[in-house]
C-alpha positions in Angstrom: -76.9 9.0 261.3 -77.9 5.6 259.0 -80.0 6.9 256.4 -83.7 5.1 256.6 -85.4 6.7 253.7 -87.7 3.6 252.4 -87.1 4.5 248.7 -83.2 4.0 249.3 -83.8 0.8 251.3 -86.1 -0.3 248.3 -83.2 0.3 245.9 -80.6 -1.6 248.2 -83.3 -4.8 247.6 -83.7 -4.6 244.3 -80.0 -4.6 243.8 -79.3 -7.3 246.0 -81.9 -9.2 244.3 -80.6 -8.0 241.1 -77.1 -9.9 242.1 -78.6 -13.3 243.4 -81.2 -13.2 240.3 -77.4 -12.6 238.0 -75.7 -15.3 239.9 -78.5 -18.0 239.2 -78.5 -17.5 235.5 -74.8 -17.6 235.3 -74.9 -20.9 237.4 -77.9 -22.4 235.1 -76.1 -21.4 232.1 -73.1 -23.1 233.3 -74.7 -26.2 234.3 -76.8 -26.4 230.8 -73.3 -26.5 229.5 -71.7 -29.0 231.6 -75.1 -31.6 230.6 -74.5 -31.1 227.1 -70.6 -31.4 227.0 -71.1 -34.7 229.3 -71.9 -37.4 226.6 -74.8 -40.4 227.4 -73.3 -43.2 229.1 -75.4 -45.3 226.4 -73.7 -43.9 223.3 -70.5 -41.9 224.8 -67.8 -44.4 223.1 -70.5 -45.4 220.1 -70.1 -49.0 220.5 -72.2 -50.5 223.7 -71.7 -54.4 223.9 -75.4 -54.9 224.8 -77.1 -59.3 224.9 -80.3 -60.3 222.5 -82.8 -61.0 225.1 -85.2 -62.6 223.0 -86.3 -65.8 221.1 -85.4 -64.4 217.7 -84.2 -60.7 217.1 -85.2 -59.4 214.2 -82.7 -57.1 212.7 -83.9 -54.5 209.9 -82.1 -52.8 207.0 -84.1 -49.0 208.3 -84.7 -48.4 212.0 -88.6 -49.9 211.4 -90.6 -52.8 211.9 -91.4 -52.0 208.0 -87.6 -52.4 206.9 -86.5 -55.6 205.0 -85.3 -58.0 207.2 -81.8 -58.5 207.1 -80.8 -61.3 209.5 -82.1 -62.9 212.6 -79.9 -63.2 216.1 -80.8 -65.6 218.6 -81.0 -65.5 222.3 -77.9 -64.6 224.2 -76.0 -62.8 221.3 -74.1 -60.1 222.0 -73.7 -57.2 219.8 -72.5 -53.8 219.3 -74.8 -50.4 219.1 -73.0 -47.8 217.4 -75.7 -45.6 217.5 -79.7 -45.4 218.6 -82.4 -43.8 216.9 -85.6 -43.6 218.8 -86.5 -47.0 219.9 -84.0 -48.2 217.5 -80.4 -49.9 217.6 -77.9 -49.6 214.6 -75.9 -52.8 214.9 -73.3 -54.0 212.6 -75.7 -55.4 209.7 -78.4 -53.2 210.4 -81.0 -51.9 212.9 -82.6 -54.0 216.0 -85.6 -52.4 218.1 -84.3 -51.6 222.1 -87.3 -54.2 223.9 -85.2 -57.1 222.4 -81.7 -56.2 223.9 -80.6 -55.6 227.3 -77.3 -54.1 228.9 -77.2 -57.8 230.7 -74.8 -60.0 229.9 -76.5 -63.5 229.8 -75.4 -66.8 230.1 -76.0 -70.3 228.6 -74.3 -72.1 230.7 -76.1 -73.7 233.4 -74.8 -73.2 237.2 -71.9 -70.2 236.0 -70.7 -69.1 239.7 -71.8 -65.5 238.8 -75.4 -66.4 237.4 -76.8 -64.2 240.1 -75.2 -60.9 238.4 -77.3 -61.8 235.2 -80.8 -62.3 233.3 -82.4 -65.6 233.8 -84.2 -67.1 230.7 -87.8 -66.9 232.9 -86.7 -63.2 233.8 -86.1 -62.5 229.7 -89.6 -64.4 228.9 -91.8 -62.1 231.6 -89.8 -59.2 230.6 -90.7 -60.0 227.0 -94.5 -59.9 227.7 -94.2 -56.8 229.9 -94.1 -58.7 233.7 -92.1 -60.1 236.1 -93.2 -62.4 238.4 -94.5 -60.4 241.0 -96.5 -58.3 238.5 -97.9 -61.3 236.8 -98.9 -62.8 240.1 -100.8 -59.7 241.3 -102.2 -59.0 237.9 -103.9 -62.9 237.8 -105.1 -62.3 241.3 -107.1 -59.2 240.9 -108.1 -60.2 237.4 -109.1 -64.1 238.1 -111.4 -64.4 235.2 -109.4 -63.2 232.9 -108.1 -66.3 229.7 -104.8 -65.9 229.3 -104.4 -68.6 227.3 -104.7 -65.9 224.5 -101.7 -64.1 225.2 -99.7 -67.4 224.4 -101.5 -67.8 221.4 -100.9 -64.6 219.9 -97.1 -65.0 220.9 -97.4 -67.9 218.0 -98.7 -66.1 215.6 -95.9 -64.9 212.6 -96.6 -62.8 209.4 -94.2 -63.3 206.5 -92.5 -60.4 205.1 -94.4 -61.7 202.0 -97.5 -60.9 203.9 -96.7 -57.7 205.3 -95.9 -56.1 202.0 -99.4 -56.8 200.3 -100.6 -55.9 203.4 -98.8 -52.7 203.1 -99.6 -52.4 199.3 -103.6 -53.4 199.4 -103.8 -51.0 202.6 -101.7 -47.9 200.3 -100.0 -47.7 203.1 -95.9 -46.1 203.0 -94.4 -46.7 206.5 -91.7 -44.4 207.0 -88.5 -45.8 206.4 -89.9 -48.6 205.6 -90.1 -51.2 202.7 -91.6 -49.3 199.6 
């Protein structure tokens, strides 16, 4: 005769349960490993060939818009990342914020047979202010009264480095990592 006493049935669940709640740690602990072994596509080999999607790059000597300007790349460049910090890029010279590059490799050249596979220059100047086309469009329909004549102007204005240091000095400020 099977025995049916509740309080050995109850035992026989929380065993089982016991096993199942064993095996799902062991496989969590197991995958936690396998994510941190796997290195980041982005940095696995250290040097990324990434392409200077805009104007003017600024690149720093610290990873901060505050950091003494070490050189400027222009439009199309490709460089190197050896490593990112936060928003940050260290290239070769020195340190390049992520919004101005792009994994894209883009072309000067006007009518390349693989233009298709890469960033056009109006695709890199939407991008730059935050839209693409369809975005923009919808935006400037919902919003029709809005000037955005403004946002052009404000994409000409430029602040020395000259100026952004007594800026920094008259406002006591110390920008981490930045120029002190």
């Amino acid at each position: 005769m099977k025995n049916s006493c509740p309080h050995s049935v109850f035992q026989k669940e929380i065993a089982r349960e016991g096993i199942i709640h064993r095996k799902m740690i062991r496989a969590l602990i197991v995958l936690l490993i396998v994510v941190m072994i796997i290195p980041f596509p982005a940095i696995a080999d250290g040097n990324q060939t990434m392409s200077v999607q805009v104007k003017d790059a600024q690149v720093r000597s610290t990873p901060s818009f505050m950091g003494r300007l070490v050189t400027t790349l222009s439009y199309g460049a490709k460089v190197q990342v050896q490593t990112e910090k936060g928003d940050w890029a260290k290239i070769g010279p020195g340190w390049i914020h992520a919004s101005a590059l792009t994994p894209k490799e883009i072309v000067l050249k006007a009518g390349a047979a693989d233009v298709d596979r890469y960033a056009s220059g109006e695709e890199v100047a939407l991008a730059g202010k935050g839209f693409n086309k369809q975005v923009e469009g919808a935006h400037k329909a919902a919003n029709p009264n809005l000037d955005y004549g403004w946002v052009d102007r404000m994409e000409g204005f430029t602040v020395s480095g000259d100026e952004m240091r007594r800026f920094i000095r008259e406002g006591d400020l110390s920008p981490e990592g930045g120029v002190q």
